[in-house]
N, C-alpha and C positions, 0 to 999 in steps of 0.2 A: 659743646666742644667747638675749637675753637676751629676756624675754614684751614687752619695752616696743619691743625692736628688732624681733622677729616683728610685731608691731600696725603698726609704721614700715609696714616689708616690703609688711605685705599690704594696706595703705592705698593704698598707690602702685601694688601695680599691677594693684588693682579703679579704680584711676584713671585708669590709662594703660590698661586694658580699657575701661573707656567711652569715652575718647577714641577707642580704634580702632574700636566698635559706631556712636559718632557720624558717625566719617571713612566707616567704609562704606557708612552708611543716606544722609548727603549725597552717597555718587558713583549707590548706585543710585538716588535721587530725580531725579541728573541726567541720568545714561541715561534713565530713563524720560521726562522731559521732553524728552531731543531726541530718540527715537523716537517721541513723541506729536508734535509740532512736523514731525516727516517724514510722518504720517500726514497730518496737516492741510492742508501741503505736496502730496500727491498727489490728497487728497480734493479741495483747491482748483481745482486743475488739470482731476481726471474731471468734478467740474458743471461748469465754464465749458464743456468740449468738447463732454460727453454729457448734459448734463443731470441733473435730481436722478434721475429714474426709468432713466436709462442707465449711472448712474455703483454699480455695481453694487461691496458688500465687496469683492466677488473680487477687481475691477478694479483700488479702490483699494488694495488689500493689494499688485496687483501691479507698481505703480507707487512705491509705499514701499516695497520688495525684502521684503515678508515677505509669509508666509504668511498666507492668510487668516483661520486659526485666531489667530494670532499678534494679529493688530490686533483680538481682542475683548476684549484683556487692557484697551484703554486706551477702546475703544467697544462700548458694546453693540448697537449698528446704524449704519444710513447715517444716519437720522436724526438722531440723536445727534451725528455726527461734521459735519452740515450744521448743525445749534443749536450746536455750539461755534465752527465760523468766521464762524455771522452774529454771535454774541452777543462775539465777539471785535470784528468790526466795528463792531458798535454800542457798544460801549467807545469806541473810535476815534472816533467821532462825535460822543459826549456829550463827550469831551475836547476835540473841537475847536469844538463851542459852548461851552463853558463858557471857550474860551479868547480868545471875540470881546471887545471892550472890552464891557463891561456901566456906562459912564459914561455922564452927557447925560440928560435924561427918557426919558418910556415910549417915547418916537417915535422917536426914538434907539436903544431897546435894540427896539424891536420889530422895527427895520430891521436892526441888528448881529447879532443871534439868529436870525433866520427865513435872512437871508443866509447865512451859518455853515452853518447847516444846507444849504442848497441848494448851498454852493460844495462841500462833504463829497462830495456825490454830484457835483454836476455833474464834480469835478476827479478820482475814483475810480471811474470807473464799473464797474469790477468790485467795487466795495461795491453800488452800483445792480442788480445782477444779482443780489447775496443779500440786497437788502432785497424785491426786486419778491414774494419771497413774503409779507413783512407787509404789502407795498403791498398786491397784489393779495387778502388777507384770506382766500390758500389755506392749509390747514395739510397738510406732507406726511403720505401717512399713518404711523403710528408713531409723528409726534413725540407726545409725551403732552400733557395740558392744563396739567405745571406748568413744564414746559420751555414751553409754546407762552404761558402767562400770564408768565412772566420775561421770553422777548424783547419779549414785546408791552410790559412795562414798560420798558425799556430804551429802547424807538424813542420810548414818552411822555416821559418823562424827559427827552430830547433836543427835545423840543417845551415842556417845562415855564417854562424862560427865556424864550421869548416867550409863553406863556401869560400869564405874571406881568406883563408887560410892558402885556398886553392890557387887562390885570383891573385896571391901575393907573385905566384911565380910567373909571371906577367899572360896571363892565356887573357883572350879576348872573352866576353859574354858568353857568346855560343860555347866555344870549348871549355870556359870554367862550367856551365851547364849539364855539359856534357857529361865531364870529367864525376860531377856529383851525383846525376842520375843512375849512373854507373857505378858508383860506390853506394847509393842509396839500394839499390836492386839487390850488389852483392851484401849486405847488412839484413834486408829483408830476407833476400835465400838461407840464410844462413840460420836465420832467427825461426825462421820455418822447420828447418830441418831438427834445428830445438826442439822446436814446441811438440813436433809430432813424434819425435824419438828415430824418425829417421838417420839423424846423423851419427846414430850407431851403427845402421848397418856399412856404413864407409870407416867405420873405426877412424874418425878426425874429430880432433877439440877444433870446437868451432871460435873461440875466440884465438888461437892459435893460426886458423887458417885467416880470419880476417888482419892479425900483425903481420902475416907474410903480402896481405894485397895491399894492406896500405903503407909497408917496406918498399914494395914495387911499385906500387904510387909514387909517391913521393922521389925516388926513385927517377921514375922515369919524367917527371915536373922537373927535377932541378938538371937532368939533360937537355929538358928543351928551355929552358933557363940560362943555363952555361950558352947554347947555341946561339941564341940572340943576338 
């Protein structure tokens, strides 16, 4: 064989070897995405039933058919494996304010935006269930400060579109801060009184009483707007 037919030869099939190292490394990237997706899967299921502090590796390993050892390969704890389904969650949220109309002035987008956000939870409430711990401002123990500083950015960010909203009516830092701490608290109360069935015993739709705060928001933004 001729040196230029040998160089063919072995062209082709250091070519067709990387195509089959390619084809390999894409099916186990795949497996391991739906074994990590079945751990999620079981993890999601032991908090909703037993809680963060009940829902023990073991548990969940035994719920995703493997071994306990098995499921460190894709978590390094509970913690970890509770920060990837809230931080999945709050993907899901920021997608769905980002997907309210953001047309009309600030009044408009601050009612679109802060709404979005509130109908997120009020219509998922098993998303409500893995936000209550950035509600409630617990961090479990384990999670570490740069996983616990990401989500915390992830639930801002979801707040950020009516932030801007706010800030359009000329308020400085502090009181655009203000202003949404305050509308973030009354979203949270309200989503509370959902979740537990309290807000029957006041006979009020609770998305009806947050149109009326952020009527009165807005409201009161474009008088100190006009004042200026």
């Amino acid at each position: 064989m001729k040196s230029s037919e040998i160089a063919v030869t072995t062209a082709t099939s250091d070519a067709c070897e990387a195509r089959d190292d390619d084809a390999r490394r894409q099916r186990a990237d795949a497996i391991a995405q739906l074994r990590r997706e079945r751990v999620l899967d079981a993890a999601r299921a032991a908090f909703f039933e037993l809680g963060l502090e009940g829902a023990s590796m073991r548990e969940i390993a035994r719920r995703a058919g493997y071994t306990a050892g098995a499921i460190y390969s894709y978590f390094a704890s509970r913690e970890e494996v509770y920060a990837a389904l809230l931080g999945e969650s709050l993907l899901r949220l920021n997608a769905h304010v980002a997907g309210a109309p953001a047309d009309g002035g600030a009044a408009q987008r601050v009612r679109s935006k802060a709404s979005a956000f509130f109908d997120f939870y009020r219509e998922n409430p098993r998303d409500l269930d893995l936000g209550f711990y950035l509600f409630q401002g617990v961090r479990p123990t384990g999670l570490t400060r740069e996983l616990d500083a990401q989500l915390n950015a992830q639930l801002r960010a979801a707040l950020q579109p009516t932030a801007d909203a706010v800030s359009e009516y000329g308020l400085d830092a502090t009181a655009c801060e203000a202003e949404v701490t305050a509308l973030f608290a009354h979203m949270v109360g309200l989503l509370v009184l959902i979740h537990t069935g309290r807000i029957r015993m006041f006979r009020q739709h609770a998305p009806q009483l947050l149109a009326q705060y952020l009527e009165q928001l807005t409201e009161r933004l474009q008088r100190f707007a006009n004042s200026r």
